[in-house]
N, C-alpha and C positions, 0 to 999 in steps of 0.2 A: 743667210738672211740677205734679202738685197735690200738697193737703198730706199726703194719704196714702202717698206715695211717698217720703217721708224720714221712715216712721214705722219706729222701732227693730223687728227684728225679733222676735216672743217666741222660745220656745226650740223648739219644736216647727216653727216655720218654718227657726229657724238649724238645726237637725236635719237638714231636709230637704236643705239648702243643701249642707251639708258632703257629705249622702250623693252630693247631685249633683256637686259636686267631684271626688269621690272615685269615681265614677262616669267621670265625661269623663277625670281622668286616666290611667285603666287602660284606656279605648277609645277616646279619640280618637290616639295614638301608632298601633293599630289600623287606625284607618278609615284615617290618613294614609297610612298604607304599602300598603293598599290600591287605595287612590285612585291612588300612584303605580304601583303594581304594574299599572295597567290602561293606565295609561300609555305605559309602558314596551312594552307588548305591543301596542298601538294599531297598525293598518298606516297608511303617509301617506292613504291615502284616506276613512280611519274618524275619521282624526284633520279631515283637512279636511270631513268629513260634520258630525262635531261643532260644530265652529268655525262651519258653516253654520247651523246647527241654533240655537247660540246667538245668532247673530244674530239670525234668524228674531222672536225675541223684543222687542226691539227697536220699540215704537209712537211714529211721529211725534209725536202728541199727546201724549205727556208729558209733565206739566206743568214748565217749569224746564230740560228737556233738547231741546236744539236740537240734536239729534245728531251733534256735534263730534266725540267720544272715540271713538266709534261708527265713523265716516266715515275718522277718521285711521286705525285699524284695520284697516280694510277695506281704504285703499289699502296698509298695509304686508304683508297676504297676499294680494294680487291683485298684486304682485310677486313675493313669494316663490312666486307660482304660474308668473307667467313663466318662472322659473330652473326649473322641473325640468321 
């Protein structure tokens, strides 16, 4: 952190601040129900297209990530793939 990032706001930054506040809270409630709304409608194969998709992204090389979280993951819907 440098020293400019725990420098007090002036007022025309707290301004802005609040407007974004006041912003996220009247549309992220919004976007959430949305999000879930797609959800909800997803068929199982859009849904395991997704899940692939996310993966997908996933680069060995990252640095600090030995692809652990990643891998347990995988085996726990490449079961859930057996069952249906």
């Amino acid at each position: 952190m440098s020293n400019t990032d725990s420098l007090p706001l002036d007022a025309h930054e707290r301004e802005q601040m609040r407007q974004w506040l006041d912003n996220w809270a009247r549309v992220g409630p919004i976007l959430e129900r949305d999000r879930w709304d797609a959800l909800r409608t997803m068929t199982d194969e859009e849904a395991r297209a997704a899940a692939r998709r996310l993966f997908e992204l996933w680069q060995p090389d990252w640095p600090t990530d030995e692809g652990e979280a990643l891998l347990l993951h995988q085996r726990v819907f490449a079961r859930a793939g057996r069952r249906t």
